[in-house]
C-alpha positions in Angstrom: 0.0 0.0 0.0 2.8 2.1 1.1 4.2 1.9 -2.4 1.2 2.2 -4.4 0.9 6.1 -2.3 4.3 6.3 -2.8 3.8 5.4 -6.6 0.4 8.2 -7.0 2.9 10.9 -5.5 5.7 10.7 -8.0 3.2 10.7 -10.9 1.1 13.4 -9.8 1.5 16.3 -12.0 -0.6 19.5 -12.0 -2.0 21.3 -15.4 1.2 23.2 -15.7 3.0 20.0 -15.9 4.8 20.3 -12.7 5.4 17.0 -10.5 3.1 17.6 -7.3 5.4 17.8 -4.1 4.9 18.2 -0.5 7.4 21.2 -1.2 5.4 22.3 -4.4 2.2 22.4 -1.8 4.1 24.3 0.7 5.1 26.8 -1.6 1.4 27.3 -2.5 0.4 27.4 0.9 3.0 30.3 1.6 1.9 32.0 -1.1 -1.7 31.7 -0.8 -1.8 32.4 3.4 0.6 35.2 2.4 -1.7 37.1 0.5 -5.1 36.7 2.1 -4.6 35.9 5.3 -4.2 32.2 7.3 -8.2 32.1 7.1 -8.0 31.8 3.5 -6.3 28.5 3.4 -8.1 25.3 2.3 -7.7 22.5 0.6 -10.2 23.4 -2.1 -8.3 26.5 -2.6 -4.9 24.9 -3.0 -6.1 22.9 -5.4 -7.0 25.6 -7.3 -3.8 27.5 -7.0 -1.6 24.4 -7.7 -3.8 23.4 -10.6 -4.6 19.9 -9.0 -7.7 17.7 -7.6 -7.7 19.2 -4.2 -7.8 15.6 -2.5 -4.0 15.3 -4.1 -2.6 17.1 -1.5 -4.0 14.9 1.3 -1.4 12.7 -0.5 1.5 14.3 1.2 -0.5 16.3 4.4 -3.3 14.9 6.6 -4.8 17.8 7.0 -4.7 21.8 6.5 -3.0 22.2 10.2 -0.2 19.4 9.4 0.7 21.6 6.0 0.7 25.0 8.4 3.3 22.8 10.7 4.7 22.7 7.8 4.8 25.9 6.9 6.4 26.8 10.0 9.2 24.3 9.7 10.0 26.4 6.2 10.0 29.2 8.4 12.7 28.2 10.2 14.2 26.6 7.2 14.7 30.0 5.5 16.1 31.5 8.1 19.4 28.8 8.8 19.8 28.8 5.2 23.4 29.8 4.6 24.2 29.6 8.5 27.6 28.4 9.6 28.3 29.3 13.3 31.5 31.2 14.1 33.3 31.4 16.8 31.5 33.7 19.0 28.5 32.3 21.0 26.8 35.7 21.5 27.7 36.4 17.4 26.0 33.1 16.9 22.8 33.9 19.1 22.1 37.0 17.8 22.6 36.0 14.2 20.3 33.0 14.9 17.5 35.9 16.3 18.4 38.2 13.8 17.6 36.1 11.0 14.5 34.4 12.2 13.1 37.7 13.2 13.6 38.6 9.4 12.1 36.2 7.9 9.2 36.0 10.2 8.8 39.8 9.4 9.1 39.1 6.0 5.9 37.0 5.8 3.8 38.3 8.5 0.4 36.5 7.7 1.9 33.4 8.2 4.1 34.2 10.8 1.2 35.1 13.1 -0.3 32.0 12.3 2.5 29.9 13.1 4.6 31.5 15.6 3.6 29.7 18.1 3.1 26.1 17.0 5.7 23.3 17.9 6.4 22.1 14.3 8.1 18.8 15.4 10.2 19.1 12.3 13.8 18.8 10.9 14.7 22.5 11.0 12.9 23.2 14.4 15.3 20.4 15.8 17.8 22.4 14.0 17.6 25.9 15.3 16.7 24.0 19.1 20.5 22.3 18.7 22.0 25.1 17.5 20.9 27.5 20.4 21.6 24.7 23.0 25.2 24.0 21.4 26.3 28.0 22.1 24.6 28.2 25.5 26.7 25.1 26.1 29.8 27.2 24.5 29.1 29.7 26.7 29.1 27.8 29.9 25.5 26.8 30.6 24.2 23.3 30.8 21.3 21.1 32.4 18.4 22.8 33.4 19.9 26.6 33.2 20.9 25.9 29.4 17.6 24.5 28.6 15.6 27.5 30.4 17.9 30.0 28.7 16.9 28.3 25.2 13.4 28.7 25.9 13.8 32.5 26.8 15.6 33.1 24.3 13.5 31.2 21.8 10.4 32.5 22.8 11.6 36.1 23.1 12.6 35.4 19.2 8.9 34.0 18.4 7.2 36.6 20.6 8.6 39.9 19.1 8.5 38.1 15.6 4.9 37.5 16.0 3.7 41.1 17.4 5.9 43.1 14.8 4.5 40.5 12.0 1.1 40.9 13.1 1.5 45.0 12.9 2.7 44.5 9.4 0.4 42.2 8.2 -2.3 45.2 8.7 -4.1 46.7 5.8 -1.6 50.0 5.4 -4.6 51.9 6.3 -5.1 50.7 9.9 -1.3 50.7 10.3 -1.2 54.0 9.5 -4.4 55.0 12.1 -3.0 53.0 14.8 0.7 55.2 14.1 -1.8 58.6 14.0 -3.4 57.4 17.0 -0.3 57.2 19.4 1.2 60.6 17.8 -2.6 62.0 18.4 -2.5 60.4 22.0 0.7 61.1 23.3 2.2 64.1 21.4 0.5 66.7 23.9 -0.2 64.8 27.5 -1.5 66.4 30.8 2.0 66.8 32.7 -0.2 67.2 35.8 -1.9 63.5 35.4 1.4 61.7 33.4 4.4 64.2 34.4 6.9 61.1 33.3 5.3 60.7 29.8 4.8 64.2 29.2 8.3 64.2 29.9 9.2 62.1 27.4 6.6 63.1 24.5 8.1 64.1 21.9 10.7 61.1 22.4 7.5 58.5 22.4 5.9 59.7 19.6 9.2 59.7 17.5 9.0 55.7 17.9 5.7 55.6 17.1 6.9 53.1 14.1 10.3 51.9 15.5 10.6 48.2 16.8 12.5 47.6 19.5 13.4 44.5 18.4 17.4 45.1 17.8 17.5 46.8 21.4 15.9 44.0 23.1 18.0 41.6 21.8 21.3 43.2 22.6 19.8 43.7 26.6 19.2 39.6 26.5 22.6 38.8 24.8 24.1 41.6 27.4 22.2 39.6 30.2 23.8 35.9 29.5 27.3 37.9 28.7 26.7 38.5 32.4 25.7 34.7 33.5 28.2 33.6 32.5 31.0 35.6 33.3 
């Protein structure tokens, strides 16, 4: 049986000609989730997009959730490609963070839909070994090494997924929430919010600036520290 599905899959070509693939799918899925939005995603719809009978891609995914999994895994894919550690554990770290943050960023509809899912995959075991292996270089180990990992992951996957969410706005309501905060904060009460009138003008110059970079540097700072 296993070789008759195995069989199907190879021969499977869609009306463009190409050979369906569980990478071809994912490609489609990117694409499609990229442009209108996680809720647009079905298997009807991929079909239509790939030019195949929609059941073909139950062939490779068991079901719409398994193929966003997957997505997620090519996620993290993209953002190791090219990666060769140097010899500098906090280099390493951030240009682990830097690089997933850029390519979460870079497709913010799915990125807010799959930030948060364990994906179980190849790459995800990847980027979890490759954090693990400089917290090790640095010093850490057991159950300090493993909770650093997960702060550091999840700081990654956190300011990813609320800066990819922003941008995955229609422009319009980006640009009213950014008039909103210069509206609501350029001329405060100093008697009611001394501090942020204080600081007004200052706060309502970052009214589009992510604080991503800064962050990062006060969490690479902080293990510097640990393990000195």
């Amino acid at each position: 049986m296993a070789r008759v599905i195995e069989s199907r899959r190879r021969n499977t070509r869609t009306k463009t000609g190409a050979v369906l693939s569980a990478e071809l799918i994912v490609d489609a899925a990117l694409s499609l989730v990229g442009e209108h939005g996680a809720a647009a995603l079905s298997v009807r719809r991929l079909g239509a997009a790939i030019g195949c009978d929609p059941t073909a891609v139950y062939r490779y995914f068991a079901s719409v959730d398994a193929l966003f999994l997957a997505m997620a895994d090519r996620l993290i894919a993209q953002a190791l490609e090219g990666f060769e550690p140097g010899g500098d554990w906090k280099a390493n770290l951030r240009a682990i963070a830097e690089r997933t943050y850029g390519v979460y960023v870079a497709h913010p509809r799915v990125a807010t839909a799959v930030a948060s899912r364990v994906t179980g995959g190849a790459h995800e075991s990847r980027v979890i070994d490759l954090v693990l292996g400089e917290l090790h270089r640095a010093g850490f180990a057991g159950e300090q090494a493993v909770r650093l990992y997960r702060s550091f992951g999840d700081f990654v996957l956190a300011f990813s997924a609320v800066d990819a969410d922003f941008l995955a706005r229609p422009d319009e309501v980006r640009a009213a929430d950014v008039q909103r905060w210069q509206d609501a904060y350029s001329d405060v009460d100093p008697g009611q919010f001394p501090h942020l009138a204080a600081e007004a003008p200052i706060v309502v110059a970052h009214a589009e600036s992510s604080t991503f970079a800064f962050c990062l540097e006060l969490l690479l700072d902080r293990l510097e520290a640990l393990a000195a």
